[in-house]
ZADREN-640239 format. One record per residue (C-alpha): x, y, z; residue number from 0; residue in one letter. Coordinates in Angstrom, 1 decimal. Each point is the difference from the previous one (the first is absolute). Layout:
ZADREN-640239
      px      py      pz  seq  type
       X       Y       Z  NUM     A
...
This chain:
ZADREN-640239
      px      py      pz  seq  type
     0.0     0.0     0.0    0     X
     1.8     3.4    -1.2    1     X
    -0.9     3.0     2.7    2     X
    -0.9     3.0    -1.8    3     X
     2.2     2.2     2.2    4     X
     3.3    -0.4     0.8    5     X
     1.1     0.0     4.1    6     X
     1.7     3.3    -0.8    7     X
    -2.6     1.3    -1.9    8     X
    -2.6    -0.6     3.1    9     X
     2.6     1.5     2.6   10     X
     0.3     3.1    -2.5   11     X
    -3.8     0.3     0.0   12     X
    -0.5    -0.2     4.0   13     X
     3.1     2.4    -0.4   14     X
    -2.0     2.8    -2.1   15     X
    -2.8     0.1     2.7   16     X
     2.3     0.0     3.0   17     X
     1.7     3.0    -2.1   18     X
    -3.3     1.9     0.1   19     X
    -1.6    -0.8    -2.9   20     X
    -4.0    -0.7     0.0   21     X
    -0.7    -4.0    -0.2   22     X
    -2.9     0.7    -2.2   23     X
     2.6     1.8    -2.3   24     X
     3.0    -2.5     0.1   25     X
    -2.9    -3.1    -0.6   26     X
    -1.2     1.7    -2.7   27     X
     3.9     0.8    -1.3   28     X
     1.0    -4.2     0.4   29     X
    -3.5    -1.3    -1.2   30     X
    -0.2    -1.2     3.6   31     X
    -3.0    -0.6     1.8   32     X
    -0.2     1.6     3.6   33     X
    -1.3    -3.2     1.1   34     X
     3.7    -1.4    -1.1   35     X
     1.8     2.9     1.3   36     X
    -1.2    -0.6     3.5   37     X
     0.5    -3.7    -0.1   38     X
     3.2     0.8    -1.2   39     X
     0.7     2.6     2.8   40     X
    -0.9    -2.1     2.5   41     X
     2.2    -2.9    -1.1   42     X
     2.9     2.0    -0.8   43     X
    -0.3     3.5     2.0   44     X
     3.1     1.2     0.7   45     X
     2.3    -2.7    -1.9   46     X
     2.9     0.9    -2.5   47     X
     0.3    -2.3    -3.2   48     X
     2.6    -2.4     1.5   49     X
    -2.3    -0.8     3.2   50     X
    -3.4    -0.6    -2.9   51     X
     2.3    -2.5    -1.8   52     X
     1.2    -1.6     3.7   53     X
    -3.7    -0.4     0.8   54     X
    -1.0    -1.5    -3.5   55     X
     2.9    -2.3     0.6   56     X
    -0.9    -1.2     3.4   57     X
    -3.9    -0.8    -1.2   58     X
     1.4    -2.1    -3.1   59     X
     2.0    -1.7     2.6   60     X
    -3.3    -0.3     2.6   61     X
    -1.9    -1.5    -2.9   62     X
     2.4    -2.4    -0.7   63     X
     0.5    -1.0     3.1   64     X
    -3.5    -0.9     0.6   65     X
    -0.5    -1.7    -2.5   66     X
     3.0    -2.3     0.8   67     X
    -1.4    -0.6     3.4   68     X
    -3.4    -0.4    -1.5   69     X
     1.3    -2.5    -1.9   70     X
     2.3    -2.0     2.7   71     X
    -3.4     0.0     2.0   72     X
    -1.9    -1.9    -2.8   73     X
     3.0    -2.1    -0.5   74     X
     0.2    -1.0     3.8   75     X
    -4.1    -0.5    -0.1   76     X
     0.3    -2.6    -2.9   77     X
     2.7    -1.5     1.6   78     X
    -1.9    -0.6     3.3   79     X
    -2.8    -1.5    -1.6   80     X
     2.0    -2.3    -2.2   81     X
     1.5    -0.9     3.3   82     X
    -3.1    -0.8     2.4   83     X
    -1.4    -2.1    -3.1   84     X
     2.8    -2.7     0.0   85     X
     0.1    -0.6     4.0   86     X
């Protein structure tokens, strides 16, 4: 799935408003809902570019993750029925 927005993009759009600029103005300016520019805000209020792409990181590594242990859990489940069938 390719974001419309880059990470520095979004911090340089939060950056506009901090700057003083009117959110209806700067949404307008991007093509950006102000629906997205608060959910954007309040994810990433007051983060520079390098601590968005730490954050993007750590939740790609949190899904992964959990889907290993999701896995290991169905694994272990299998193998514990297998195992009270044949005693």
């Amino acid at each position: 799935m390719k974001k419309r927005y880059s990470d520095e993009q979004i911090v340089s759009i939060l950056r506009e408003t901090e700057a003083g600029a009117k959110v209806g103005e700067t949404c307008r300016k991007h093509g950006v809902s102000e629906a997205t520019y608060y959910s954007w805000k309040q994810k990433y209020a007051g983060m520079g570019v390098s601590d968005v792409k730490r954050l993007k990181a750590l939740e790609d590594e949190n899904r992964r993750l959990k889907t290993m242990v999701a896995d290991q859990a169905l694994d272990i489940q299998a193998l514990k029925a297998l195992l009270s069938k044949n005693f």
